[in-house]
VEXRO-917579 format. One line per field, with one value per residue (C-alpha): residue in three letters; x, y, z. Coordinates in steps of 0.2 Angstrom, whole numbers. Each point is the difference from the previous one (the first is absolute). Layout:
% residues N
type = c(ALA ...)
px = c(X ...)
py = c(Y ...)
pz = c(Z ...)
***
This chain:
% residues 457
type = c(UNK UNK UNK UNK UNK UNK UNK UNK UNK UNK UNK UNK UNK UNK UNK UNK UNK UNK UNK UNK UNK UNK UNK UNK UNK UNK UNK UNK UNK UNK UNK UNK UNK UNK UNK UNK UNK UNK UNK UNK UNK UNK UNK UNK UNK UNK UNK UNK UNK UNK UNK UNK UNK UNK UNK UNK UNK UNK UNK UNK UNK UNK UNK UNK UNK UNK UNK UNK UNK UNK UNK UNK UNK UNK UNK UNK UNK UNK UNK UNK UNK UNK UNK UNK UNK UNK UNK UNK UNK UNK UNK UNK UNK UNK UNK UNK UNK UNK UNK UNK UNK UNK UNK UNK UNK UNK UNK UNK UNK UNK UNK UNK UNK UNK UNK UNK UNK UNK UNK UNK UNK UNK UNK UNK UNK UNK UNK UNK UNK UNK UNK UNK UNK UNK UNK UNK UNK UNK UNK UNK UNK UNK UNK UNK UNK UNK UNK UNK UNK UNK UNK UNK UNK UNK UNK UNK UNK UNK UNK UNK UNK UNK UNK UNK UNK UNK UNK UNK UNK UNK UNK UNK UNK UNK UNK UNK UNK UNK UNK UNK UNK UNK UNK UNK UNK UNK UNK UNK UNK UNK UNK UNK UNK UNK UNK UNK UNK UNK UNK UNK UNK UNK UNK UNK UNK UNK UNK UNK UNK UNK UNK UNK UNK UNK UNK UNK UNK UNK UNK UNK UNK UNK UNK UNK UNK UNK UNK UNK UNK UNK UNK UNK UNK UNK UNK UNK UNK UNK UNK UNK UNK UNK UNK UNK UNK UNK UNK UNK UNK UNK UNK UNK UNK UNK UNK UNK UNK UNK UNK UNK UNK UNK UNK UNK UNK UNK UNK UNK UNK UNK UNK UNK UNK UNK UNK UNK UNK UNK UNK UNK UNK UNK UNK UNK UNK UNK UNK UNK UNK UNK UNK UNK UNK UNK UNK UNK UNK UNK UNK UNK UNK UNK UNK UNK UNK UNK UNK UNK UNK UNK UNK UNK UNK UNK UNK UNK UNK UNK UNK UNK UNK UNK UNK UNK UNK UNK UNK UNK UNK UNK UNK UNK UNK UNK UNK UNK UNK UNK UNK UNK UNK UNK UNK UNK UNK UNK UNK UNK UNK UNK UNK UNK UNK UNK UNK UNK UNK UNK UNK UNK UNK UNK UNK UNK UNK UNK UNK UNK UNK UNK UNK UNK UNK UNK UNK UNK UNK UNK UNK UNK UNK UNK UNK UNK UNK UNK UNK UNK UNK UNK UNK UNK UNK UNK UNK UNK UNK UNK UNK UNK UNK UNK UNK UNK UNK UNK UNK UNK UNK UNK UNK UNK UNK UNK UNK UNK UNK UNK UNK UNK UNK UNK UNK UNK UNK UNK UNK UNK UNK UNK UNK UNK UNK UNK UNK UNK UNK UNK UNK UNK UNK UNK UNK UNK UNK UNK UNK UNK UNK UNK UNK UNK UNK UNK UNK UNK UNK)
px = c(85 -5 15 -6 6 15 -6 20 3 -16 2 -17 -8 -8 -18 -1 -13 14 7 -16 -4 15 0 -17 5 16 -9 -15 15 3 -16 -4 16 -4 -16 4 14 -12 -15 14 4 -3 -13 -9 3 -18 -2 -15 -15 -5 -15 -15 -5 -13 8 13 -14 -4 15 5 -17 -4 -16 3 10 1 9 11 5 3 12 9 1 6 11 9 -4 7 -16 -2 -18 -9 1 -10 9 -15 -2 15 7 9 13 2 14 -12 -12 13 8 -19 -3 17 -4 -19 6 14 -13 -13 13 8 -7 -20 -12 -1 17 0 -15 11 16 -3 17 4 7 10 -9 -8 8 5 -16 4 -14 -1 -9 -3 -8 4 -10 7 -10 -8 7 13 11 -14 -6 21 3 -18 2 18 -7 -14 11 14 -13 -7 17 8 17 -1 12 -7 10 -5 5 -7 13 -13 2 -16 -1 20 -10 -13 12 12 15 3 9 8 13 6 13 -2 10 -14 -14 -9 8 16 -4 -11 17 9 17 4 -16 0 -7 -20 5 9 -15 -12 -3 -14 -13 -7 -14 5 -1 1 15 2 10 1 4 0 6 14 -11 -2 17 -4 -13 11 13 -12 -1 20 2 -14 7 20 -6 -11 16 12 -13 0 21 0 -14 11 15 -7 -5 18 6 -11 5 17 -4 -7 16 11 17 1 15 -2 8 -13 -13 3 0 -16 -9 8 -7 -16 -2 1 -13 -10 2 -1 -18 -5 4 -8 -15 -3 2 -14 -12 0 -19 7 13 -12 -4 17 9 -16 8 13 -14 -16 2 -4 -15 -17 -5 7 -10 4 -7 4 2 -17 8 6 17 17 -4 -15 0 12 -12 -12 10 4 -18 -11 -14 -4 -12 -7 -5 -16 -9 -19 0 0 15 9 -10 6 20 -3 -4 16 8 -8 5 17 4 -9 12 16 -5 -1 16 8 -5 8 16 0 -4 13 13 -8 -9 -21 -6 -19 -2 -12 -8 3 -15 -6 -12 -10 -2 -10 6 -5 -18 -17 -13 -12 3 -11 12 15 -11 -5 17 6 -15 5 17 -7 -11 12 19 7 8 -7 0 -15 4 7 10 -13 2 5 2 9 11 5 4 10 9 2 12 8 -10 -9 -19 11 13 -11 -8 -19 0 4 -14 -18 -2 -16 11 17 -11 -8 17 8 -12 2 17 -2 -11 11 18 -10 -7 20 5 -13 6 20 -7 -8 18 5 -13 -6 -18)
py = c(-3 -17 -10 -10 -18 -1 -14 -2 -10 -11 -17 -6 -15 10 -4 -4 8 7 8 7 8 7 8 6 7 9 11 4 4 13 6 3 10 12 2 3 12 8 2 8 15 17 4 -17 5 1 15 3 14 14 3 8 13 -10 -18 8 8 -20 -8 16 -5 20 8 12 5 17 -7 -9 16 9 -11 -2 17 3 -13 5 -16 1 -4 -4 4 -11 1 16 9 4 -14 -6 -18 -10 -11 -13 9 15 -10 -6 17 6 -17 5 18 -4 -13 10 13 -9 -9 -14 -13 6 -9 15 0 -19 -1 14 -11 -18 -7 -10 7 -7 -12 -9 -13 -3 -8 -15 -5 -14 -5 -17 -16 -14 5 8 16 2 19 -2 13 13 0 3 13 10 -2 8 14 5 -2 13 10 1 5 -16 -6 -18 -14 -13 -16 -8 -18 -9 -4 7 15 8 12 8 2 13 7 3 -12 -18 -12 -6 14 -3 -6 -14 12 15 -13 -7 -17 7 7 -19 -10 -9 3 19 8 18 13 2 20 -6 -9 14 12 15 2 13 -1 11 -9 -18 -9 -18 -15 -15 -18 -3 -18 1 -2 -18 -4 6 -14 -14 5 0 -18 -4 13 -6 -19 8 12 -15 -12 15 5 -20 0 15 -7 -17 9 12 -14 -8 16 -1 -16 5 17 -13 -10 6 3 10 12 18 0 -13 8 17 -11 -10 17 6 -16 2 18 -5 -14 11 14 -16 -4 17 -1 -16 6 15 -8 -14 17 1 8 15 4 13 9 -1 10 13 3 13 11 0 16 7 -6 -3 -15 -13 -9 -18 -5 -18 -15 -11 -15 -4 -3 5 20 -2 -7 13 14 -8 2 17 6 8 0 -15 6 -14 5 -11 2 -7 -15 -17 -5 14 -4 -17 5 11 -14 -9 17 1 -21 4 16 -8 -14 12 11 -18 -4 18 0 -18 7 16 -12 -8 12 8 15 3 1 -1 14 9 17 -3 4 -11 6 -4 13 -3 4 2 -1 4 4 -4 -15 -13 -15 14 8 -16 -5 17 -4 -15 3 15 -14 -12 9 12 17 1 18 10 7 -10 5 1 -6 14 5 15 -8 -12 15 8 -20 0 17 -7 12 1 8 13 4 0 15 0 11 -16 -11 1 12 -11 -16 10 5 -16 -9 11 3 -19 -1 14 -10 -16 9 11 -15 -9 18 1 -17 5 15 -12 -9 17 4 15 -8)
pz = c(-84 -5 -7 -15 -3 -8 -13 -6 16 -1 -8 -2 -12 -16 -1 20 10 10 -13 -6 17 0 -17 6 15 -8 -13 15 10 -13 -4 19 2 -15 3 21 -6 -12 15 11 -12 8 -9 5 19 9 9 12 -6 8 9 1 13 2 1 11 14 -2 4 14 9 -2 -2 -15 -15 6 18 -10 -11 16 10 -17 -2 19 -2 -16 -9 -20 -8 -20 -8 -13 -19 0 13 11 14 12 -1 15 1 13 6 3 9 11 2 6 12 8 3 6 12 7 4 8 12 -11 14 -1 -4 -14 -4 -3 -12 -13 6 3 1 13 16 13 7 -17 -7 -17 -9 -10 -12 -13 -14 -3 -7 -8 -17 -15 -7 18 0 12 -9 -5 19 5 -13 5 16 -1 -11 10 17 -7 -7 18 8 7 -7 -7 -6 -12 -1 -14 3 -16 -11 -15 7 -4 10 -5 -18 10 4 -15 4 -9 8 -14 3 15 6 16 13 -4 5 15 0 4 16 5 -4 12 -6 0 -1 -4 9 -3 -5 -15 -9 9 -17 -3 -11 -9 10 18 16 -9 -1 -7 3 -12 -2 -17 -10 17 13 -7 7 17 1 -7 13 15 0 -1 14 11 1 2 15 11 -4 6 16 2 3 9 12 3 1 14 10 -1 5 15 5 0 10 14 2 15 -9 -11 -4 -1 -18 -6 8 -9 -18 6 -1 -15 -8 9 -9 -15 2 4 -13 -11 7 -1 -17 -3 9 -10 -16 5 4 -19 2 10 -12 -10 14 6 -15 1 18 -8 -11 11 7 -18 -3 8 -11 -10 -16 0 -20 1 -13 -2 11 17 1 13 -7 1 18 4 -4 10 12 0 -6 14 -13 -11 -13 -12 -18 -6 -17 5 -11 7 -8 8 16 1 -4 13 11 -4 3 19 1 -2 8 17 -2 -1 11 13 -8 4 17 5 -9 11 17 -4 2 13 -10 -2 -16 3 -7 8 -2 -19 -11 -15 -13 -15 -15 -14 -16 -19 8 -9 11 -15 -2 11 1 5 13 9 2 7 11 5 5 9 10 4 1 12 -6 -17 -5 0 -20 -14 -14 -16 -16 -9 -18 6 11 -16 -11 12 4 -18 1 16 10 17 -1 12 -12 -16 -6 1 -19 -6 4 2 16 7 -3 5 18 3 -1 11 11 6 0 11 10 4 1 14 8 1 5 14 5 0 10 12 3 5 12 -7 -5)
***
């Protein structure tokens, strides 16, 4: 829990500014604290719907209801019936309990077997994908959180790392921040000093086949650090290196006595543990990818939502992300930050290639996609349409589908729902459809290029 400031052990000048913002951050302190601990009472715990036998032959990739009832029934699946007790209802767990069961009959490893079960198999790497730009309200988080959703709901097993410190996307998914405690979040694990394993700030959701890792306020330290470790390692690496070439020089002189010699390379050990120190610690854009090491086996993609900047976290998802995927509303002003956002990332990524040659490693990147969704777009609209033209025209990998303006997609934002999650009772079933419909279209045009990472399209 968040410690609030102890305001008996402040002296500050009455009437100061300082004093002021402290007085007002002490009673938001509170406020956020009772209103975090209220959201977290049982009965505010979100829980995922049930589905439809219709929404559930959807998300199987089967043909009827009636195939659906007959596997479940073959299966034994415990199956709950709507408010009228006539028609079937699915849980995710259901629809997982049939994908295992179809792929297991059709051979696991089948192209058959693989379109019921599409986790990865040995052989596919772990899929890193990021959502980024430099723009605020660009719909980095409702892309994440959608994409998650319709992923799980498709069978894979997904991490989201949510690594701005507004945490948006913990909110979707029921948690505040505010709560916890810095050793239950991401930061933790990032440190220098003492990291903790990435298990221990690794938590489920409510959601199955989505679990969620934050930064929170912490993860700001992290990035303060970086800077102070950084110079510290290249003056340690710079020692070690001089003191490894004395060692040499020494090594070249004729006598040498065998108990001098044994010390020499006692010494020359620990220069070198000191430079492989030193070294990893200057590789500050690995270290993301390097925690994920211990968990990758339990997922088949991770969901990077990231802050709107470029900063060492930042850099560091970049350079753990296969798949770079830019969120642009079609306005000019959003065009042009988006610019900026391209300026930028080509000079990091120039940047973090020279910091890898120079200890040896390659960090071109290569085979690594980058992408362009359009979000919050109305096809209606003639200045919108000719700029989703445009950047058709002119970029490479801009996704066939956008995200559309949605008033459906609001409502359910509004709740902190997904479209997926939401129940289509609640809205306007032509606008519930549409909205879904092209969410459906851009999460199956990321899946398809995931898929294509994996060989299998």
């Amino acid at each position: 829990m968040t410690e609030l400031i102890d305001a008996e052990v402040m002296e500050l000048p009455e009437g100061s500014l300082e004093s002021t913002v402290y007085s007002d951050l002490a009673n938001l302190q509170r406020v956020t604290q009772i209103t975090a601990e209220h959201a977290r009472a049982p009965h505010k715990e979100k829980v995922l719907r049930h589905f439809t036998p219709k929404e559930a032959i959807q998300y199987l990739g089967m043909a009827s209801t009636s195939q659906l009832a007959q596997f479940a029934d073959e299966i034994d699946l415990e199956l709950v019936r709507d408010a009228s007790g006539r028609y079937r209802q699915y849980t995710l767990s259901n629809l997982n309990a049939v994908r295992q069961f179809l792929s297991a009959k059709h051979g696991e490893t089948t192209a058959r077997a693989l379109k019921f079960n599409p986790r990865r198999r040995e052989g596919d790497e772990l899929s890193i994908l990021a959502c980024v730009n430099f723009k605020g309200g660009s719909a980095k988080t409702t892309s994440s959180v959608h994409l998650a959703h319709y992923l799980a709901l498709r069978g894979y097993r997904v991490l989201i790392l949510d690594l701005d410190q507004q945490s948006s996307a913990c909110s979707m998914f029921g948690i505040d921040p505010v709560l916890e405690p810095e050793e239950h979040l991401l930061g933790s694990a990032l440190r220098y000093e003492e990291p903790c394993p990435i298990e221990q700030v690794i938590r489920p959701t409510y959601f199955e086949g989505i679990d969620l890792a934050f930064g929170g306020q912490w993860i700001a330290e992290w990035e303060q650090d970086t800077p102070r470790v950084i110079t510290e390692a290249k003056y340690r690496a710079d020692f070690a290196h001089q003191q490894l070439e004395l060692i040499e020089q020494e090594l070249d002189e004729e006598s040498i006595s065998a108990a001098r010699l044994a010390e020499i390379e006692d010494i020359k050990k620990q220069h070198l543990a000191t430079l492989a120190d030193a070294t990893e610690k200057k590789l500050y854009f690995q270290r993301l990818r390097k925690i994920l090491g211990p968990v990758e086996q339990n997922y088949d993609v991770v969901i990077c939502d990231t802050s709107p900047t470029i900063n060492f976290l930042s850099q560091a998802t970049i350079g753990a992300a296969d798949h770079l995927l830019v969120t642009v509303h079609p306005e000019w002003l959003d065009i042009k930050s988006m610019e900026q956002y391209l300026t930028v990332l080509f000079r990091h990524l120039s940047e973090l290639r020279m910091a890898a040659e120079s200890v040896g490693l390659d960090a071109t990147y290569m085979d690594r996609t980058l992408n362009y969704l359009i979000t919050r777009h109305d096809p209606n609209d003639v200045t919108e349409k000719g700029i989703a033209d445009m950047m058709r025209a002119y970029l490479s990998g801009v996704l066939d589908n956008a995200m559309l303006k949605s008033s459906a997609l609001s409502e359910a934002g509004l709740s902190e729902q997904s479209i997926y999650e939401a129940d289509r009772k609640e809205f306007t079933a032509k606008t519930y459809d549409r909205a879904k419909a092209a969410m459906d279209a851009v999460n199956s045009e990321i899946e398809h290029i995931i898929l294509k990472r994996w060989g299998r399209v």
